[in-house]
DOMAR-962199 format. One record per atom (N, C-alpha, C): x, y, z; residue in one letter. Coordinates in steps of 0.1 Angstrom, whole numbers, plus 2048, in hexadecimal, padded with zeros to 3 digits. Example, Ala and Ser with C-alpha at 12.3 -4.5 7.8 and 13.67 -1.06 7.14 Angstrom:
2
8847C784EA87B7D384EA8847DF84EA8807EA847S8897F5847S88180084FS
This chain:
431
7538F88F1X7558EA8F6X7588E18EAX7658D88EAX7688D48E1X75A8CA8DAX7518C28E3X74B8B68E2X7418BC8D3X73B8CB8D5X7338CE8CDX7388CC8C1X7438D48C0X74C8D58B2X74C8C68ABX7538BC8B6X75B8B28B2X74B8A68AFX7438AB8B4X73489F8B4X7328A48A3X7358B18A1X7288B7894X7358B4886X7428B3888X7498B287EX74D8A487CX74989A886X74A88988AX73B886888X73188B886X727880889X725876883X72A872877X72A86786EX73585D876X73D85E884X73D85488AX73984C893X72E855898X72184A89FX71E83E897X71983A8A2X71A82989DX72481F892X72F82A890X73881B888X742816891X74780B88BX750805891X76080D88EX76681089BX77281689EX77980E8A0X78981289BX79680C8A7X79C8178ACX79C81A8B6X7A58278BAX7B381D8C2X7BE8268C1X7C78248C4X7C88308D2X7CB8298E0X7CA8308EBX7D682F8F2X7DD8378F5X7E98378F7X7EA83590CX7E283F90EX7DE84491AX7E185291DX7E6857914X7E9865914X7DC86E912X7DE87B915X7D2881914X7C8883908X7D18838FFX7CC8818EFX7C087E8EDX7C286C8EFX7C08618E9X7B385F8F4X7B5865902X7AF85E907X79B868908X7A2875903X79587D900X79287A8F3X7958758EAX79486E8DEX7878648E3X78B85B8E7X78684E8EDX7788558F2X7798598FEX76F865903X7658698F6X76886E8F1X7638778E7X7568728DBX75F8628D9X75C85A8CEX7518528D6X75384E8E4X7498438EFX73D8538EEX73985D8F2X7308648F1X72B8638E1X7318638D6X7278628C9X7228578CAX7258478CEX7198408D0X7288338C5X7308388C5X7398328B5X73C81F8C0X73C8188B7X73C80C8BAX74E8088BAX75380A8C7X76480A8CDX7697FA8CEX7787FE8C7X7867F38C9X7927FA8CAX7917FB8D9X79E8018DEX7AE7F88DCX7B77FB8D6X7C17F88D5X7CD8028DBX7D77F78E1X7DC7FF8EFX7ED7F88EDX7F67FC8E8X8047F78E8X8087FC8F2X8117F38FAX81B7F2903X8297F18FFX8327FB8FDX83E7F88F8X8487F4904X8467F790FX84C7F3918X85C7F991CX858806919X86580E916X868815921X85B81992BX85B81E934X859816941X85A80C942X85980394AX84C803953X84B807963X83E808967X838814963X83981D95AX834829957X82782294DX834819944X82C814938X81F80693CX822802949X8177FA94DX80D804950X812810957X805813959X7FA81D952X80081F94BX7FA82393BX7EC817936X7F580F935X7F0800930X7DF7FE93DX7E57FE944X7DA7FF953X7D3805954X7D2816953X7C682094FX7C381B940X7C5818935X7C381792DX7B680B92AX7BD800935X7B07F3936X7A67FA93FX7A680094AX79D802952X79480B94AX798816945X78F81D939X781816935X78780E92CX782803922X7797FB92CX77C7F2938X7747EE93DX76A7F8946X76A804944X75F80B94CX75780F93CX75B815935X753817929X74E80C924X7557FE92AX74C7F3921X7527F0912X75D7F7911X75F7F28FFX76C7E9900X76D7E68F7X77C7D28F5X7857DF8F3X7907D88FEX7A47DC8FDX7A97D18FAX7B27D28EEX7BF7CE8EAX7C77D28EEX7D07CB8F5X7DF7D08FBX7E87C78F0X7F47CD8EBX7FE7CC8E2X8067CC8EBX8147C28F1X81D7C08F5X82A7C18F1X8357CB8F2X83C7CE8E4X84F7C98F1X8567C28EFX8627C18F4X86B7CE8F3X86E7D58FCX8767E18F8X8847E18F7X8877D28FCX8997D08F3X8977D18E7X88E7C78E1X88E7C68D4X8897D18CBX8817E08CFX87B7E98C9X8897F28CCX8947EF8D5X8A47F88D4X8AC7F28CCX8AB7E88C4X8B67E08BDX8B77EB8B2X8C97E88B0X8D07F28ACX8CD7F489FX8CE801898X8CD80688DX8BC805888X8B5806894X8A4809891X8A2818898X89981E88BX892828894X88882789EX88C82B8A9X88082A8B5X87682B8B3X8718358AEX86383D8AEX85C8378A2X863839892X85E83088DX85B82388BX864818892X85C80C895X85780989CX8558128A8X84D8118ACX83C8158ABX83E8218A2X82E825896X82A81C890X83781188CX83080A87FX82C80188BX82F7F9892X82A7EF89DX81D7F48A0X8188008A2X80B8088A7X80280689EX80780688FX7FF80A884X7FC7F987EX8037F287EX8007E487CX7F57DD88AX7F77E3894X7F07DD89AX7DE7E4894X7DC7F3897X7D47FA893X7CE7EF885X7D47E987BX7CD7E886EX7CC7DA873X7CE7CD87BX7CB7C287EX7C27C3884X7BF7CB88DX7B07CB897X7A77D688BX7A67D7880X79E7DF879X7977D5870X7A67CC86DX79C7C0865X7997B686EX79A7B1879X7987A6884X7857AD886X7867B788DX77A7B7892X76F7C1884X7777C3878X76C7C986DX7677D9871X7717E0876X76C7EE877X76F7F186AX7657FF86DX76980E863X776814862X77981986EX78382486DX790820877X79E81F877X7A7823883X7A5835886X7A4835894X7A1842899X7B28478A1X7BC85089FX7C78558A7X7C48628ADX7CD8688B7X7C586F8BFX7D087D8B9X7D287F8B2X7DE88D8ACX7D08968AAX7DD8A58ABX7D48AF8ADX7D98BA8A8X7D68C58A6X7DA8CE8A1X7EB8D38A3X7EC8D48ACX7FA8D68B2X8068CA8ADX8008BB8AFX8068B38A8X8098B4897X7FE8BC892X7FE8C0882X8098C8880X8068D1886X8138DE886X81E8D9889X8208D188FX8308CD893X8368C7889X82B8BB883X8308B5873X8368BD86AX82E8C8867X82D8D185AX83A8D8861X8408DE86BX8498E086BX8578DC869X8568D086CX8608C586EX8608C085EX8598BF85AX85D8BD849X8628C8844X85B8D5845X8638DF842X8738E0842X8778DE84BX8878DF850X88D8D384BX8878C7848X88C8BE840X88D8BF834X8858C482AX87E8CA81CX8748C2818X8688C5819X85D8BC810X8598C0804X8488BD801X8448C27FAX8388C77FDX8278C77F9X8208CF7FBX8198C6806X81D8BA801X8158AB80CX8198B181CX8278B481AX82B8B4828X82B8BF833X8248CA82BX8268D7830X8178D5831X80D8CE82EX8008CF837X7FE8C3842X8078C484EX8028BE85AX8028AF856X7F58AA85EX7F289A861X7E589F85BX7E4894856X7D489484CX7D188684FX7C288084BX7BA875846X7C386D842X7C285D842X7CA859833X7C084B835X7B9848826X7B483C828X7AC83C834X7A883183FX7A182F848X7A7832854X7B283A855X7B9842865X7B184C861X7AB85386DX7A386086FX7AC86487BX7AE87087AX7B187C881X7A588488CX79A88288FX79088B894X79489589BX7A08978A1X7A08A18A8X7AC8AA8A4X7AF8A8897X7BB8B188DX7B88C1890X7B08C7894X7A98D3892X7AA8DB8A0X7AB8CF8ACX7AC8D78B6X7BA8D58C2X7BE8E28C6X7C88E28CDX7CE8D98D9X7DA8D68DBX7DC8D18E9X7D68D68F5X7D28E68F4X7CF8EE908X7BF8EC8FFX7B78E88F5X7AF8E48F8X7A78D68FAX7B28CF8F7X7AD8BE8FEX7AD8C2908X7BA8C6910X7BE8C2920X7B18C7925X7A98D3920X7A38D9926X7958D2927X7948CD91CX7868C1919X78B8BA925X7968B1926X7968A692DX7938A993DX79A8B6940X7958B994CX78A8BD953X7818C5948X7748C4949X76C8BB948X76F8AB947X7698A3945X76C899951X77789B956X77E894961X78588595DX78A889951X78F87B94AX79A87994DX79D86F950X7AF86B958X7B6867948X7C486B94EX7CB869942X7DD86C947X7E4865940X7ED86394AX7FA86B93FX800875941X81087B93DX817876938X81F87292AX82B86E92AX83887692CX83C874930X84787C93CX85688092EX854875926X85F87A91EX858885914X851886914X84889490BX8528A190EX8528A191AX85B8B091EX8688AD91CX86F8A5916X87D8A1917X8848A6907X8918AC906X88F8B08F5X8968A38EEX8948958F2X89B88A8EDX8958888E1X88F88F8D8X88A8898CCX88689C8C3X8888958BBX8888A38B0X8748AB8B5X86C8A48B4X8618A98B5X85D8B08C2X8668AB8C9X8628B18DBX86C8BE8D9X8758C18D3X8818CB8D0X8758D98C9X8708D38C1X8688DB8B7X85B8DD8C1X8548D78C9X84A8DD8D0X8528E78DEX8588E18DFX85D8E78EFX8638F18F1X8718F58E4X87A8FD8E3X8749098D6X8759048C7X8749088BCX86B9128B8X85D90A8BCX85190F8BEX84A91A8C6X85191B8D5X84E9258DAX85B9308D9X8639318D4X87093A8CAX86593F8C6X8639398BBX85B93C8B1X84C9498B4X8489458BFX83C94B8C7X83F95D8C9X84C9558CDX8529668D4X8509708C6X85696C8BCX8589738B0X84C9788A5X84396D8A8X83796C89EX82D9698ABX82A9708B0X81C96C8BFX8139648B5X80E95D8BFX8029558BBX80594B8AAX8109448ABX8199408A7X81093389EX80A92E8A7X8009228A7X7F592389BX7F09298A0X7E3933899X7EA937888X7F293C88CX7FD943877X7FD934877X80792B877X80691E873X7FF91A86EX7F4916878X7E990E874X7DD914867X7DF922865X7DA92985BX7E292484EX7F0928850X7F791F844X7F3911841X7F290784AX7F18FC845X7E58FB83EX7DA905845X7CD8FF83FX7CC90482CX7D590F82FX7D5912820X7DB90D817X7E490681BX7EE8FC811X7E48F0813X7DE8E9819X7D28E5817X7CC8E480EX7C38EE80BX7BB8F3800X7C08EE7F3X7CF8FA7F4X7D98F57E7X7DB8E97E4X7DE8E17F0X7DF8D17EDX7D28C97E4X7C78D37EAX7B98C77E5X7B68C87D4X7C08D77D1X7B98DA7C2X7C68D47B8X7D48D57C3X7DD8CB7BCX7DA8BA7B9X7D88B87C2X7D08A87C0X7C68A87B8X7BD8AD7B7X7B28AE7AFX7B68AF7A1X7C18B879EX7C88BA790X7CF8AE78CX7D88A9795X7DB89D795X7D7893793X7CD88E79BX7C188579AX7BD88378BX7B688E785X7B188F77AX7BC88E772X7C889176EX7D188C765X7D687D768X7D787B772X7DE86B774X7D586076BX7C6867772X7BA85B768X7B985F758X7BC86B754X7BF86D746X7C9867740X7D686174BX7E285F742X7E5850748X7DF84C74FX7E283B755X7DD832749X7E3826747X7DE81E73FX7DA81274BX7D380B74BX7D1801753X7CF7F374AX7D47EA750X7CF7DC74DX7CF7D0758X7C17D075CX7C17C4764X7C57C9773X7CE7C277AX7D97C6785X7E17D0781X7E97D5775X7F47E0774X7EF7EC76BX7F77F4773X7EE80376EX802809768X7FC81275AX80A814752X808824753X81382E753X81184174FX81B839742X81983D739X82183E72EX82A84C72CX837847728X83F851725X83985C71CX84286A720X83F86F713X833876715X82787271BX81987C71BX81C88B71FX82788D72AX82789A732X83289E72FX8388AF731X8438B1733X84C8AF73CX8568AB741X85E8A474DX85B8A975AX85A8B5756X8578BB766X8498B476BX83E8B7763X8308B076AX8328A0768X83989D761X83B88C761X842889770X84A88F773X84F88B77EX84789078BX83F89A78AX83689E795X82A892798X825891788X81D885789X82187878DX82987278EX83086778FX83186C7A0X8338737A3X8358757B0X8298797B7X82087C7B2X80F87A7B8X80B86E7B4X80A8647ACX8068567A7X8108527B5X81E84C7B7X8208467C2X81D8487D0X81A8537D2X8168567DEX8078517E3X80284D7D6X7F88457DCX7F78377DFX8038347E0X8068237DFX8138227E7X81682F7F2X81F82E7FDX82A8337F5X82D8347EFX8398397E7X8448487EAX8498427F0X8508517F6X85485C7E7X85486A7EBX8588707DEX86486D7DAX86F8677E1X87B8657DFX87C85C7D7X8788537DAX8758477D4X86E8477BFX8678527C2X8618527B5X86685A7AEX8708637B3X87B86C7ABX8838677A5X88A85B7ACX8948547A6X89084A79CX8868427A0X87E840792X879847784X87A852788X87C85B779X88985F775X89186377DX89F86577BX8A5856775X89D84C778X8A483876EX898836764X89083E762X88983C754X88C837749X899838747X89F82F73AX8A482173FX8A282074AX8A981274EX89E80774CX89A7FB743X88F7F6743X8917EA74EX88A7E9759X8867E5765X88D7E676FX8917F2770X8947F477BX8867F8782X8857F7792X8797FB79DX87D8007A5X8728057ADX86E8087BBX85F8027BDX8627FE7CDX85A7F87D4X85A7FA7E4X8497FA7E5X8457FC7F4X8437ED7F9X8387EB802X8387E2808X82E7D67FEX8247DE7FEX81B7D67F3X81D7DB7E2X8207E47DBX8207E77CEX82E7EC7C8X8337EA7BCX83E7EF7B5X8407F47ABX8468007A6X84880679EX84E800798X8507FF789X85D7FA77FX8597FD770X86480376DX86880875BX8697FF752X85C801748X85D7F773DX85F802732X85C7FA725X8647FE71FX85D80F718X84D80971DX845819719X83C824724X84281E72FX84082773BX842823747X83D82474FX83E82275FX833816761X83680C766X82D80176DX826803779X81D7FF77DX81980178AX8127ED78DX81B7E3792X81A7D7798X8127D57A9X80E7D37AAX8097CD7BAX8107BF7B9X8177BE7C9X8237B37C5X81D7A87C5X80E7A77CAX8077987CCX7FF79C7C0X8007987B5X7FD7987ABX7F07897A9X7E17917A4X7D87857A4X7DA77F798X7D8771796X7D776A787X7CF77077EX7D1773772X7CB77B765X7C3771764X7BE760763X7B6758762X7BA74B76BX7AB74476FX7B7739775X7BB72A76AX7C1726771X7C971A76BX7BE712764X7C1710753X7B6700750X7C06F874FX7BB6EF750X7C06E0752X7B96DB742X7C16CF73CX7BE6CC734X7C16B6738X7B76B273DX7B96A1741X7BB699730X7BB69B727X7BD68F721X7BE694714X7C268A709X7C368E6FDX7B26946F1X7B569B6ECX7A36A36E6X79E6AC6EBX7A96B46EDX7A36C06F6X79E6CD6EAX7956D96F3X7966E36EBX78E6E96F4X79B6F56FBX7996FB707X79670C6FEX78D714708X791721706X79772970EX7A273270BX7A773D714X7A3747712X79D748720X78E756724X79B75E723X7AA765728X7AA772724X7B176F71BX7B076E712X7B676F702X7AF76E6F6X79F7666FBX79A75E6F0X79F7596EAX7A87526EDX7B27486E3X7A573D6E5X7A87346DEX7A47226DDX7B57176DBX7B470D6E8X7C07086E8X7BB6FA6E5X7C06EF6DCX7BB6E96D8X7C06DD6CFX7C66CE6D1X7C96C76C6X7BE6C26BDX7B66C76B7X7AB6C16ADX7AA6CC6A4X7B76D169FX7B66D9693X7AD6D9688X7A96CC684X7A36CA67BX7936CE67CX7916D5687X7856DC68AX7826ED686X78F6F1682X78C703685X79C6FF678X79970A671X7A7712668X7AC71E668X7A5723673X7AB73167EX7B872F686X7C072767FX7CC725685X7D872D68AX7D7736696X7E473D696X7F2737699X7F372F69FX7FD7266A7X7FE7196A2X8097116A3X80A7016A6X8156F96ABX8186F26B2X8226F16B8X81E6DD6B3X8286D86AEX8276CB6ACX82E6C36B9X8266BA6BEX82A6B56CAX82F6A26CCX83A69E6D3X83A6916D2X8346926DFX8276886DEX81B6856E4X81E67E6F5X82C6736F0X83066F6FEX834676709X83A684705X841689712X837692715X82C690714X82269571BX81B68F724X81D697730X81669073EX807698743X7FF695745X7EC697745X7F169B757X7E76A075AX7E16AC750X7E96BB74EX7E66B9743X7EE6CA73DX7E56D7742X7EE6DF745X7E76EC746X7F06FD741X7E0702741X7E370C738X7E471A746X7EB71E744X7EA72A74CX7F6736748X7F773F750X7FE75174DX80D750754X81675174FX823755753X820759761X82775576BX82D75B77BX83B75B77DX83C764785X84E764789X85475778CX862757784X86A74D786X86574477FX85E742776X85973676BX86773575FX86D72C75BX87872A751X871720746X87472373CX87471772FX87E71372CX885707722X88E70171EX88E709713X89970B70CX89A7136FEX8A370F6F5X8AB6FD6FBX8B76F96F3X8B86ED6F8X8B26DE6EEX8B86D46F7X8C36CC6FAX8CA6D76F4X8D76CA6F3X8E36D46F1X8EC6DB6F8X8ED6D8705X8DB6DB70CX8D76DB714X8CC6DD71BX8CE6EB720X8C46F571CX8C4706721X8B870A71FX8B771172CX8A5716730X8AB726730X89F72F730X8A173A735X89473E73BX895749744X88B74E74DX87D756744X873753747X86B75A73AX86A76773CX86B76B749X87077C74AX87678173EX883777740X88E77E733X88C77B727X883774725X87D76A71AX87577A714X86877C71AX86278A718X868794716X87579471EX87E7A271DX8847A470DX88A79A705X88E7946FDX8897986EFX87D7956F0X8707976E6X8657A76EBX86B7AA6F3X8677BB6F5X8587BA6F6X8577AF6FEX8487AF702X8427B970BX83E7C670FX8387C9719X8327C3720X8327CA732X8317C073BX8247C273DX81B7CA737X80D7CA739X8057B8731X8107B7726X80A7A971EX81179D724X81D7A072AX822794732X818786736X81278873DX802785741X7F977E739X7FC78272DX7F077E723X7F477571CX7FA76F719X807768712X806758717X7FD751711X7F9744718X80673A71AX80972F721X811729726X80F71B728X81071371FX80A70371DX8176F7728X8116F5734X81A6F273EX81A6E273FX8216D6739X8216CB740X81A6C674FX8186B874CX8186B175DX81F6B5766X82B6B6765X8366B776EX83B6C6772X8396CF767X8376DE76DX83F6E475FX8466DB75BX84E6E274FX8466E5743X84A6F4741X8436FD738X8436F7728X8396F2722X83D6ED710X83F6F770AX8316FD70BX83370B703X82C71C707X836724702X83472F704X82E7356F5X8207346F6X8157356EAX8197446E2X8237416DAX82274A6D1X8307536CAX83874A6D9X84874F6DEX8507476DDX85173C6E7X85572E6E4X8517236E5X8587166DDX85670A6E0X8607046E8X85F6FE6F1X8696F26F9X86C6E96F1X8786E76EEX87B6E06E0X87D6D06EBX87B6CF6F3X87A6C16FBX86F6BA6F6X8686C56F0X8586BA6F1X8546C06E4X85E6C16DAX85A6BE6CBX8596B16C4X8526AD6B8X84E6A16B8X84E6A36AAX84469869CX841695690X8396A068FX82D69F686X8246A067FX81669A686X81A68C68BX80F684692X80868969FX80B6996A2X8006986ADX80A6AC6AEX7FB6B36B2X8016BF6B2X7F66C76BAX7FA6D46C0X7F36D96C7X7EE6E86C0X7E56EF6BCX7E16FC6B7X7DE70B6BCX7E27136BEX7D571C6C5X7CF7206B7X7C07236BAX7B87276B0X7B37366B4X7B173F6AFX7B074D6B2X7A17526B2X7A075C6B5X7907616B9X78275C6AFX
C-alpha cells in the first residue's frame, strides 16, 4: 500500500505548512490525499489555463470541491489561453513557468515550508530519456529530483500505482484527454517509444529506473567533489563571489564553472560560453536574478539587486569628521587634527551645496573629468581605465554634492568643477 511507504519516507511533513499544486489529474489529487492523512497543514493551488474549455472548468470544479470537503484554502489562477498561444511562445513551458510563479507567491503569501508537485516515477523516466536524445549531462540523465523547496514525494512510485491507490481509496480525479494524443514530444515518448522499448528490454521501467538511481549516487559524490572544491577555490567579498583564473586545469575549470552556475539557474550552455569569452573582460551571462561576468582575474558572480556595501552619510555643514565603516577611512576638513594624511582634494567652498554625502559607486553614476570643454565619463569606465577589480569597485568612497554631482572619486579623481585655493580643503585620513 502506497500510504505506508509514502507516511514513513514523508513524515517530517506532518504538520508543516504545504503548497501543493493540484491539477485535478490523478497525480496531484492522491498527492493531496496523501499529504491531508499526515496531518500536513494544506494550500492548494489550482491553474486554469483555459485551453480546454469546459474540460478545463471542470478540472477547476473538482479541484474546489476537494478542498472544500477536506476543509483546506484553493487558489484558483486564471490564465487567458489567447494569450498563453501568442506566437513564438512555448506552450508547455510558459505555461510551467505561470504554474511555478504562482506555486512561489502562495509560498511566500501564506509562509509555508515546502511547494509539493505530484511527478512520479514514470514522469522521471520520461525526463532522463528525453535529455538523453537531446544530449545532457549527468544532471539530466537522473530524472526529476528535489530542488530548493519543490518536493517531489511521490518520485519513487509508479503511475499503475497511484491509479491504483486512488481507486482504492475512492478518490475522484478527472483524465486529461490530451495525455493519449502524441501532440507533444513527452506523450510520443510515453505512448510510442517506451513501450518499443518494452518489447526489446521487458520490464523496461524497472532497467531504467535502476539506471537513474545509479547515476544518482554518481551525481551525489560528483557534487560533493564539487562542492568541496568550489568552497576551496571561490573568493568571496561581501555580495560577489570570484573562481580565479588559473587554479585548475581547463577541463575541471570549465566543469567547475559549470557546477557553480547551476546553482544560480545557469544553464550549462550558458556557462560554456562564458569560458570559451574568458579573455573578453566583461563580457556576461545572466539569469533572472544573478550574472556571470569576466574580470580581469576570474569569473564574477553579481546578484543583479545588488545590497549597499554601507549606507549613505550625510555630512550637514562645514567641521565635519565622518568615519567610513567599510574602509576605515576618516573623511574630514580639520586636517589640522591627524597627520595621517592619505588624500586631499582642495575645494572652492562656494560650489558646495549641504548636505554632502559620502557613499559607494552604483550603476550609471558619471564624474566630470574636463571643464572646459565640459567631459564626464561613466565611473564604470572610470574603474575599467585604472584596472580596478570589480570586487573593490565598491569600496572606493565617493564625496557627492547637494545636487547629486559627484566631487570626488577618493583616491581616482577630482571634479575639476569644484577645485579651489588653499583656503579650504577636504582630507581622507587613514586607519
Amino acid at each position: 500500500m502506497i500510504y505506508n511507504t509514502f507516511h514513513t519516507k514523508n513524515i517530517d511533513l506532518g504538520g508543516r505548512m504545504l503548497i501543493i499544486g493540484v491539477s485535478g489529474g490523478v497525480d496531484s489529487m492522491v498527492l493531496l490525499h496523501l499529504c491531508h492523512r499526515l496531518g500536513a497543514k494544506i494550500t492548494v493551488v489550482h491553474v486554469n489555463y483555459g485551453l480546454r474549455g469546459q474540460e478545463s472548468d471542470d478540472d477547476e470544479a473538482l479541484v474546489r470541491e476537494t478542498c472544500m470537503h477536506l476543509e483546506v484554502a484553493c487558489y484558483v489562477i486564471s490564465v487567458d489561453p489567447v494569450e498563453l498561444k501568442c506566437e513564438g511562445v512555448n506552450l508547455q513551458q510558459r505555461a510551467r513557468e505561470i504554474r511555478y510563479e504562482a506555486y512561489v507567491e502562495y509560498l511566500a503569501k501564506t509562509q509555508s515550508d515546502y511547494i509539493l508537485t505530484g511527478h512520479h516515477l514514470d514522469d522521471s523516466i520520461e525526463t532522463a530519456v528525453i535529455n538523453f536524445f537531446r544530449g545532457t549531462d549527468i544532471q539530466g540523465l537522473t530524472g526529476i529530483s528535489d530542488w530548493g523547496q519543490v518536493r517531489r514525494p511521490l518520485i519513487t512510485f509508479t503511475k499503475s500505482e497511484i491509479i491504483a491507490y486512488a481507486r482504492e481509496q475512492g478518490i475522484t480525479y478527472r483524465d486529461d484527454k490530451s495525455n493519449a494524443t502524441d501532440d507533444y514530444t513527452r506523450n510520443r515518448i510515453r505512448n510510442t517509444l517506451l513501450p518499443q522499448l518494452d518489447e526489446i528490454f521487458p520490464n523496461i521501467q524497472k532497467r531504467l529506473s535502476t539506471t537513474i538511481s545509479n547515476l544518482q549516487a554518481i551525481k551525489a559524490s560528483h557534487q560533493s567533489a564539487m562542492t568541496h572544491l568550489l568552497t576551496q577555490s571561490i573568493v568571496s567579498d561581501g555580495d560577489t563571489e570570484m573562481l580565479p583564473f588559473g587554479l585548475l586545469d581547463d577541463d575541471l575549470e570549465e566543469q567547475l564553472l559549470i557546477y557553480w552556475g547551476h546553482q544560480y539557474r545557469m544553464s550549462r550552455a550558458q556557462m560554456q560560453n562564458l569560458f570559451r569569452i574568458r579573455n573578453k573582460v566583461g563580457k556576461m551571462v545572466e539569469s533572472v536574478d544573478y550574472k556571470f561576468l569576466i574580470d580581469r582575474e576570474g569569473y564574477l558572480l553579481h546578484p543583479k539587486t545588488l545590497k549597499p556595501s554601507t549606507p549613505s552619510i550625510e555630512i550637514t555643514e562645514v567641521g565635519f569628521n565622518v568615519l567610513i565603516p567599510e574602509s576605515q577611512l576618516t573623511l574630514t576638513d580639520e586636517t589640522h587634527r591627524s597627520t595621517d594624511v592619505q588624500y586631499t582634494m582642495n575645494i572652492e567652498k562656494d560650489n558646495l551645496i549641504y548636505p554632502l554625502t559620502v557613499r559607494y559607486w552604483i550603476p550609471g553614476d558619471r564624474i566630470v573629468y574636463h571643464q572646459s570643454p565640459r567631459l564626464s565619463k561613466k565611473l564604470k569606465k572610470l574603474f575599467n581605465d585604472h584596472k580596478i577589480r570589480s570586487t573593490e569597485k565598491r569600496k572606493i568612497p565617493l564625496l557627492v554634492n547637494g545636487d547629486g554631482a559627484i566631487i570626488w572619486v577618493v583616491g581616482i579623481l577630482q571634479n575639476p568643477e569644484y577645485l579651489g585655493g588653499n583656503d579650504y580643503s577636504i582630507s581622507v585620513i587613514g586607519k
